[in-house]
N, C-alpha and C positions, 0 to 999 in steps of 0.2 A: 627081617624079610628073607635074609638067603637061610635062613633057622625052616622058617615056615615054606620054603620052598624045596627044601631037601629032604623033608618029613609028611610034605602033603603031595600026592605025584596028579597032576594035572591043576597047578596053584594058577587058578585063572589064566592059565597058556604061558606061565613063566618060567624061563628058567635061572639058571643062577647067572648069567650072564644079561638077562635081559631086565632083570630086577635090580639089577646093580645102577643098568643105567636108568630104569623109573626113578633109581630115590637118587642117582648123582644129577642127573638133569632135573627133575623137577625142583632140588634144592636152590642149582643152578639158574634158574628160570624165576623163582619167587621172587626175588628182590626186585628185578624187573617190571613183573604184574604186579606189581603194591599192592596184592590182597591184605597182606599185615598191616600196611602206614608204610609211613605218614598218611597222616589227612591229608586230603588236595587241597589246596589254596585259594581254591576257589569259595572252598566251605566256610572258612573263617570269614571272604570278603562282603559274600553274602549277609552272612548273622552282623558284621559292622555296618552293613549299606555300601563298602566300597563299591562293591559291582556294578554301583548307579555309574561310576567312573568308565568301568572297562564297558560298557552299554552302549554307551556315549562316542568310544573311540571308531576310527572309520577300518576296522580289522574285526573280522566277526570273531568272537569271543570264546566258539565253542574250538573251531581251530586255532585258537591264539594259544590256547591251553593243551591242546593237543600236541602240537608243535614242542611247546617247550618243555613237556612231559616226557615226549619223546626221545628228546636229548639226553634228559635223565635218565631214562631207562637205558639206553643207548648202554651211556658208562658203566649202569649197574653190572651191564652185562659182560662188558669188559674187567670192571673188577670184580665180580663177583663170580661170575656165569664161568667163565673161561678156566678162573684157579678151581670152580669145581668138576668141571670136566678131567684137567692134569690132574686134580689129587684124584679122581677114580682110577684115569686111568695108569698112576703109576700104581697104584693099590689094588691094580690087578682086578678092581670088582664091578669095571664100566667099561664095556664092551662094544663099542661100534661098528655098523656096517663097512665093509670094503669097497662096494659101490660109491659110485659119486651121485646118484640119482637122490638118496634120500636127504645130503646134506643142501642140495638147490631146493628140493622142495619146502626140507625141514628149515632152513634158513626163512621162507616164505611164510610159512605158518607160524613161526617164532616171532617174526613181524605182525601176522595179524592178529595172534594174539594180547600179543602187548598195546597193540591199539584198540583192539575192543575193550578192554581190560581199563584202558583209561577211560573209555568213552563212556562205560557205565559204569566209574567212578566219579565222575563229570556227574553225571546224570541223578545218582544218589546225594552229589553235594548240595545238587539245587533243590534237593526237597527242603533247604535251609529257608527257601520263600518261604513256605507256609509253616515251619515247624520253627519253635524257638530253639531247640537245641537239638542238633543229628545224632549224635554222639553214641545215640542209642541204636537209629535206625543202622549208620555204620557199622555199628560192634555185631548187628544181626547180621547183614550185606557179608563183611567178613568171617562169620562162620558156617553161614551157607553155601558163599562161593567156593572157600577152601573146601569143605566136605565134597558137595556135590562138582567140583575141580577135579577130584582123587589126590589130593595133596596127602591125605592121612594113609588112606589105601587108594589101591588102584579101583577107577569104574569097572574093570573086568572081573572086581571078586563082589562086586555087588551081587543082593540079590539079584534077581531078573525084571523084579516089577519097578526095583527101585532104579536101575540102572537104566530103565527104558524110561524112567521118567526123568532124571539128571539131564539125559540128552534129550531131553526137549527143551531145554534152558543153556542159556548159553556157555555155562560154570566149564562142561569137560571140554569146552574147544577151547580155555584157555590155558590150559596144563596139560590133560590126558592127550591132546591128539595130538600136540605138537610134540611129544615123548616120543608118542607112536609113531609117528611119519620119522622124527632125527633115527630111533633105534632101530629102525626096520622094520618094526613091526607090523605096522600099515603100510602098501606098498601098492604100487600099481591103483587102481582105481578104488583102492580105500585111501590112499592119502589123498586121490584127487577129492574123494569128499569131504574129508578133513576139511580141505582147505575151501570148499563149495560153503561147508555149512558157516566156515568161520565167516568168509565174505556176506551170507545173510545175514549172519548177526549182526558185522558192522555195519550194516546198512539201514537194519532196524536198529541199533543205537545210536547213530547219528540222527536218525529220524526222532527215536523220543529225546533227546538231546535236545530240537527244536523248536519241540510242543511243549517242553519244561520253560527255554527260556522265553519264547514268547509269552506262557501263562505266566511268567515270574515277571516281566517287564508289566505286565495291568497290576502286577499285587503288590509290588514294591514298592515303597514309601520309606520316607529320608527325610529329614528334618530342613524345612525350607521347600517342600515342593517334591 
């Protein structure tokens, strides 16, 4: 990246400083989003029938998993997120803002992407109702989200048509905006939308979150009733 940015002058608005911190935070940030895996656990319980169990208990299901996903991620980010921030920036090639404005916001979007991220990996598990094995539809889910994310490259060196169509899905508000709000990049009333569009998405994930488990509680059958 800092090859391609010192040899291309105008690398989709980057410099060697700002590209250091696309590829040390975004690295930092992956383990968190489980776009790679694990599977969620919800997946397996479905294809066994356990989730006739968790259906049953008097704690709704979609936040029970949410919740404790969250705690997960929490630590990834702790062990993972944090040593990759110090090794940039003792490596001299992850450069942050001096302001305190983008670390309140970018903390905010770091949050809500990590929750949409679970919420429509929830939602991809419960196609398990009607499908006998995910394993498949998962292995697409994570190559689409990581690409159209910007995990590989950034959404700013997309083409134009492709880039306009990525953000119309929810893929670059879970990687690319939260980069751009922590790095600086997005500032003032671009981070505020950052954070505007992530908030619809979770709201539309949570929503099919509840049209999946409603339809999975009529299709579900378990030996004994």
């Amino acid at each position: 990246m800092l090859a391609a940015v010192r040899s291309t002058p105008g690398f989709g608005g980057y410099t060697g400083a700002s590209i250091g911190a696309y590829v040390w935070l975004s690295q930092g940030l992956l383990g968190a989003l489980r776009l790679m895996g694990p599977p969620h656990d919800i997946a397996d319980r479905v294809r066994s029938g356990d989730v006739a169990v968790d259906l049953q208990r008097p704690i709704d299901i979609q936040f029970f998993y949410l919740a404790t996903d969250l705690g997960g991620s929490a630590c990834t980010l702790a062990l993972r997120g944090l040593p990759c921030v110090v090794a940039g920036a003792i490596s001299a090639q992850l450069v942050l803002p001096r302001a305190i404005m983008p670390y309140l916001l970018g903390a905010a979007s770091v949050a809500a992407a990590v929750t949409l991220s679970l919420l429509l990996l929830f939602s991809v598990s419960l196609l398990g109702f009607w499908l006998v094995e995910t394993r498949g539809i998962r292995m697409l889910y994570q190559i689409l989200s990581t690409f159209l994310a910007g995990l590989y490259v950034p959404i700013h060196l997309f083409p134009a048509p492709l880039a306009t169509a990525a953000r119309l899905t929810p893929f670059p508000w879970l990687l690319q905006g939260p980069i751009d709000v922590l790095s600086g990049r997005a500032t003032g009333s671009a981070a505020w939308a950052v954070l505007g569009a992530q908030a619809l998405w979770i709201v539309l994930a949570v929503g099919l979150g509840r049209v999946l488990i409603t339809a999975g509680r009529r299709k579900l059958e378990v030996q004994g009733g």
